[in-house]
Backbone as CSV, one residue per row, in Angstrom:
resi,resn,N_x,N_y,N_z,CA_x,CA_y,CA_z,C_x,C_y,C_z
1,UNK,-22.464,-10.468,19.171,-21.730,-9.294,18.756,-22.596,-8.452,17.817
2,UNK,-22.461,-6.936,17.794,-23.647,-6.150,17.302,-23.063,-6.282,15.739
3,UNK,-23.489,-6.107,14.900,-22.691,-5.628,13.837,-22.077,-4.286,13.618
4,UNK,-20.600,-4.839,12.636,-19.782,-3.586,12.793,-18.579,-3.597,13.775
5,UNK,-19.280,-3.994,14.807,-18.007,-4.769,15.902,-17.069,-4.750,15.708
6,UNK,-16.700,-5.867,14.656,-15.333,-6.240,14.580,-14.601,-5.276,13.505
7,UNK,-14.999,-4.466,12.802,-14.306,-3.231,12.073,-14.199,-2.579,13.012
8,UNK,-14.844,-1.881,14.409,-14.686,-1.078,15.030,-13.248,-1.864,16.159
9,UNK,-13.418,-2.934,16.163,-12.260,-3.462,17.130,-11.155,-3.715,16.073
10,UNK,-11.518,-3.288,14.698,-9.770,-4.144,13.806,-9.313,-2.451,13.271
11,UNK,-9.953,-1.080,13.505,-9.887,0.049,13.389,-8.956,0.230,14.592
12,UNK,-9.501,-0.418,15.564,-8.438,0.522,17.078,-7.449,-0.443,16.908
13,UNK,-6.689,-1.134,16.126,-5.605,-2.031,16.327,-4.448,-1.495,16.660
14,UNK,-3.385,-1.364,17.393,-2.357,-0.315,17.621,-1.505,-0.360,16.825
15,UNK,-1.287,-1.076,15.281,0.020,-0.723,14.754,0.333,0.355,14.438
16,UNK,1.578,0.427,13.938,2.138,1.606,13.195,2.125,2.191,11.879
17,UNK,1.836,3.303,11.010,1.639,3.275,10.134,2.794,2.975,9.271
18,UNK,4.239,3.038,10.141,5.035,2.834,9.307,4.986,0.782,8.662
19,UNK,4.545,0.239,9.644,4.738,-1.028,9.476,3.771,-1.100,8.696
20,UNK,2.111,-0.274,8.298,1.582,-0.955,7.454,2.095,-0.276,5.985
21,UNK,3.192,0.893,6.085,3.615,1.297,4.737,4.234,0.042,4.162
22,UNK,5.225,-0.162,5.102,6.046,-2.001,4.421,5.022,-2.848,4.435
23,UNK,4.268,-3.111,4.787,3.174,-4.190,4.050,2.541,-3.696,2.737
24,UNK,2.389,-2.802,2.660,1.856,-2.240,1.234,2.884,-1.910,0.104
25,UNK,4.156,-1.792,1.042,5.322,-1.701,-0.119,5.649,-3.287,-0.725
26,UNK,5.124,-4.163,0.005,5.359,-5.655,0.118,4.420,-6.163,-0.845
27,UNK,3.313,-5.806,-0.694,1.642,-6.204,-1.535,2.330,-5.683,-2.895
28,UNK,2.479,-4.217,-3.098,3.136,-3.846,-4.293,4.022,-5.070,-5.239
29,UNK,4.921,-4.950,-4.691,6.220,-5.823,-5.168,5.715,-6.977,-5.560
30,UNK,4.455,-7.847,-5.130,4.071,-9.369,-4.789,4.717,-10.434,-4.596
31,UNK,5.578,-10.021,-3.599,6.086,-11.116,-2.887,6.055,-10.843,-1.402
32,UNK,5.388,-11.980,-0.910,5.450,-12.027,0.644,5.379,-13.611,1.069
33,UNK,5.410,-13.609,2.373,5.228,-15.412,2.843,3.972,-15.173,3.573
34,UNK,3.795,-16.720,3.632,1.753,-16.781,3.979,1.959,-16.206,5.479
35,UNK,2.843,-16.724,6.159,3.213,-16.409,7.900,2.941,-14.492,8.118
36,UNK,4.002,-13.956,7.317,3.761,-12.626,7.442,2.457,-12.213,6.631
37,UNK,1.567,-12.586,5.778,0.544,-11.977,5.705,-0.276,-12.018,6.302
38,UNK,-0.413,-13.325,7.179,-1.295,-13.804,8.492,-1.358,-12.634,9.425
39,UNK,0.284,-12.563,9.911,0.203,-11.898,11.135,0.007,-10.362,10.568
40,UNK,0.164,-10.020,9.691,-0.331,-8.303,8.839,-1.868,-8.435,9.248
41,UNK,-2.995,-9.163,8.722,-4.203,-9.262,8.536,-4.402,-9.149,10.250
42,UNK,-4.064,-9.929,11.009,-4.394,-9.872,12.426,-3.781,-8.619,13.377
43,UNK,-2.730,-7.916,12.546,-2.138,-6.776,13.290,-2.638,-5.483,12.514
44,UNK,-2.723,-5.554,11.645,-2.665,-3.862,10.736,-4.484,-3.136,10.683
45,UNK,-4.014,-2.079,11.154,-5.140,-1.247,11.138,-6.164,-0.928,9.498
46,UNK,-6.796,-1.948,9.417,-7.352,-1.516,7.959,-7.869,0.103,7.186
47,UNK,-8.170,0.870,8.334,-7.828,2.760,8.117,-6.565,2.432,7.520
48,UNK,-5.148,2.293,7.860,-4.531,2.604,7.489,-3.954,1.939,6.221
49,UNK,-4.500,0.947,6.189,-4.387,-0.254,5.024,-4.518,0.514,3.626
50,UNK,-5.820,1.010,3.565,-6.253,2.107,2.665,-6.010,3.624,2.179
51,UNK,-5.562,4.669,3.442,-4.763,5.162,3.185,-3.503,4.784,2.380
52,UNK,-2.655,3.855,3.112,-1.253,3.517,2.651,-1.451,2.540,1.011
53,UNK,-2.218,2.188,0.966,-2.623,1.829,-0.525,-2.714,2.827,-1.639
54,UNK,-4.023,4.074,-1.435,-4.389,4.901,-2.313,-2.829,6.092,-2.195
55,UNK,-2.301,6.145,-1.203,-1.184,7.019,-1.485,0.087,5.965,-2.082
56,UNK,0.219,5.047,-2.218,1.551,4.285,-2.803,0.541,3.797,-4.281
57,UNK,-0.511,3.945,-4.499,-1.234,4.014,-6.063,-1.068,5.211,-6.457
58,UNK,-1.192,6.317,-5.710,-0.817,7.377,-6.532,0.527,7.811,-6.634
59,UNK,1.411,7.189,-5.807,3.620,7.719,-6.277,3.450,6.566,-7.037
60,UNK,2.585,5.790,-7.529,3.274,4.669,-8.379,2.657,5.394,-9.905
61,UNK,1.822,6.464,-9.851,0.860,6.227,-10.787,1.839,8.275,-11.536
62,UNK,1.904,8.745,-10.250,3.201,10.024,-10.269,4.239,9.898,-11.164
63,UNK,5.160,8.538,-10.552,6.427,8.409,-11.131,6.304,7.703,-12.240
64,UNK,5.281,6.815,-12.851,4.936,6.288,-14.298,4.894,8.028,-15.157
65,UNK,4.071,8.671,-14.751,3.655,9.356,-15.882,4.943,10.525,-15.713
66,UNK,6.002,10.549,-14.566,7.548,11.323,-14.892,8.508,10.387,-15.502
67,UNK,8.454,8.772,-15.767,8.965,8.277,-16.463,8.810,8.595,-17.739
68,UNK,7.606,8.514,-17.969,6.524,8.675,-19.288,7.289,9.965,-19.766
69,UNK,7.130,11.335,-19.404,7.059,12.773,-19.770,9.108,12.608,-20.180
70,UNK,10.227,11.764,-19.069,11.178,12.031,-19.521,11.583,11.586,-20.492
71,UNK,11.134,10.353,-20.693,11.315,9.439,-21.766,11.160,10.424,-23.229
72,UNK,10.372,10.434,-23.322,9.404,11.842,-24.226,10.265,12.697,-24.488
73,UNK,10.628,13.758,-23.761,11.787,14.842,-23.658,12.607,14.520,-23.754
74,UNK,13.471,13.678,-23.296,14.992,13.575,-23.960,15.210,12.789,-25.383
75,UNK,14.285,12.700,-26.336,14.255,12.173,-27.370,14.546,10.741,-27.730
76,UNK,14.706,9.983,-26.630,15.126,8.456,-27.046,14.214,7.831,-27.546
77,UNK,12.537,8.595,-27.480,11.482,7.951,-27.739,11.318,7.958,-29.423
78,UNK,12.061,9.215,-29.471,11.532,9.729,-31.317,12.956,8.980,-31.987
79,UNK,13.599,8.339,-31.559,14.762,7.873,-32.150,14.132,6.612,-33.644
């Protein structure tokens, strides 16, 4: 096998991006079972692995800093 190969064959994998959003909503949370991370690793398109990572790091990283700003503004902080 040439190298590279097997990224180029785990790139064309046909899942869905919605199924690798719930795996990354899953990774988030940290809880999963070894069975379903198996079959994630052997099904999920790693393109999309990364996408769906760096965009659920940044609504996680969004809604911290609108927690942050309301908290702030409605004064419960200066109490």
């Amino acid at each position: 096998m040439k190298p590279g190969q097997d990224l180029k064959e785990a790139a064309a994998r046909p899942s869905s991006f919605l199924q690798t959003v719930k795996a990354i909503a899953w990774a988030f949370f940290g809880v999963r079972r070894r069975a379903d991370y198996d079959r994630d690793v052997a099904q999920l398109n790693p393109v999309h692995v990364i996408i769906a990572g760096v965009i659920g790091a940044a609504l996680f990283v969004l809604v911290l800093v609108w927690l942050v700003n309301w908290v702030i503004s409605s004064g419960v902080a200066g109490a």
